[in-house]
One Martini backbone bead per residue (centre of mass of N, CA, C, O) as a GRO file, in nm:
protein
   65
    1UNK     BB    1   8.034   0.387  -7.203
    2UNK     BB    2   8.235   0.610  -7.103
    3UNK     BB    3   8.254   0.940  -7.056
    4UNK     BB    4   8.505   1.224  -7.116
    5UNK     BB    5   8.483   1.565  -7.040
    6UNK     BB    6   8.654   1.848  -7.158
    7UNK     BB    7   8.643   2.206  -7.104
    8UNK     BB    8   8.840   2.458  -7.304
    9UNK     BB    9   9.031   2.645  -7.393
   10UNK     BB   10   9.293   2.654  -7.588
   11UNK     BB   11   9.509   2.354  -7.696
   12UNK     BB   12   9.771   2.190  -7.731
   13UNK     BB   13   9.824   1.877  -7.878
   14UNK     BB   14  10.004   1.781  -7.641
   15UNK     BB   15   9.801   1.822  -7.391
   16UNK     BB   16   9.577   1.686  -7.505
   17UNK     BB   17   9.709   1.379  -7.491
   18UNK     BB   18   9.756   1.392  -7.181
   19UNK     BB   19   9.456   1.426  -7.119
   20UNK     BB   20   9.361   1.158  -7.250
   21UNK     BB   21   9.548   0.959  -7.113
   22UNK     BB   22   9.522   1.054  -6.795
   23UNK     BB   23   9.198   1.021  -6.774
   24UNK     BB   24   9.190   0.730  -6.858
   25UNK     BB   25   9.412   0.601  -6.666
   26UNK     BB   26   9.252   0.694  -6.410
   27UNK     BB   27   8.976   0.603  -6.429
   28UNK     BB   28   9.055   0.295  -6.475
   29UNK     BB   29   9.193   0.270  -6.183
   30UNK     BB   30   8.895   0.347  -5.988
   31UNK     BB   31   8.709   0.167  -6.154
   32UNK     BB   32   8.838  -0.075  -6.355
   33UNK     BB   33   8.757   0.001  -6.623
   34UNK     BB   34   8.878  -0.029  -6.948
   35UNK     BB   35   9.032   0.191  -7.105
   36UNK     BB   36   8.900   0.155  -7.398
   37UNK     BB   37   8.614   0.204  -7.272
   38UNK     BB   38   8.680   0.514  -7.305
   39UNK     BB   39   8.594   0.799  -7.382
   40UNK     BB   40   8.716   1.158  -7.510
   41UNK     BB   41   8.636   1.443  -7.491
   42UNK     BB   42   8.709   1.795  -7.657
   43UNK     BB   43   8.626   2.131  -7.575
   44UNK     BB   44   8.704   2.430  -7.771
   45UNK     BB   45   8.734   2.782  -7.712
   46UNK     BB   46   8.770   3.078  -7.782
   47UNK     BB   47   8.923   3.291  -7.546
   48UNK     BB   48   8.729   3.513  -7.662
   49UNK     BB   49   8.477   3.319  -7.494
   50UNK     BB   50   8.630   3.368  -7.251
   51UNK     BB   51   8.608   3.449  -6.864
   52UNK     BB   52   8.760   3.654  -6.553
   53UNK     BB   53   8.703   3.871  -6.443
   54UNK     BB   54   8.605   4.055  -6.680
   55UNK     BB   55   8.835   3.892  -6.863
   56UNK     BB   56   8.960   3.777  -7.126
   57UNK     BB   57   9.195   3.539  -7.199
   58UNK     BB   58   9.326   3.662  -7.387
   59UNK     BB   59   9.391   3.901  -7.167
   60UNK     BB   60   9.544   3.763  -6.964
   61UNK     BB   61   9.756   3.622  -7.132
   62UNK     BB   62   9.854   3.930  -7.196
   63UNK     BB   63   9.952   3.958  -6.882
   64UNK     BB   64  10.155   3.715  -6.840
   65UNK     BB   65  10.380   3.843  -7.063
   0.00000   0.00000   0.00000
């Protein structure tokens, strides 16, 4: 059974569905491999526990507001 990690900040639960779906069938477009077969696990991080070129999304996030 293949497994699809995917990890990131929080994100909304319609995100999540589109990612599930997307990266499903995707996959088994490329592989062959029949949907159902697919896990797709979601790893959502706190915003403040992520960071890039040295602020967290958090502070990011509020820069592009």
């Amino acid at each position: 059974m293949p497994h699809i990690a995917f990890e990131s900040g929080q994100l909304p639960d319609a995100v999540k569905q589109k990612l599930i779906e997307c990266l499903t069938q995707a996959s088994a477009d490329i592989t062959g491999i029949p949907e159902a077969m697919f896990m797709v696990s979601i790893r959502e991080l706190p915003d403040d526990n992520l960071a890039l070129g040295g602020k967290t999304v958090t502070q990011l996030k509020q820069q592009l507001r």
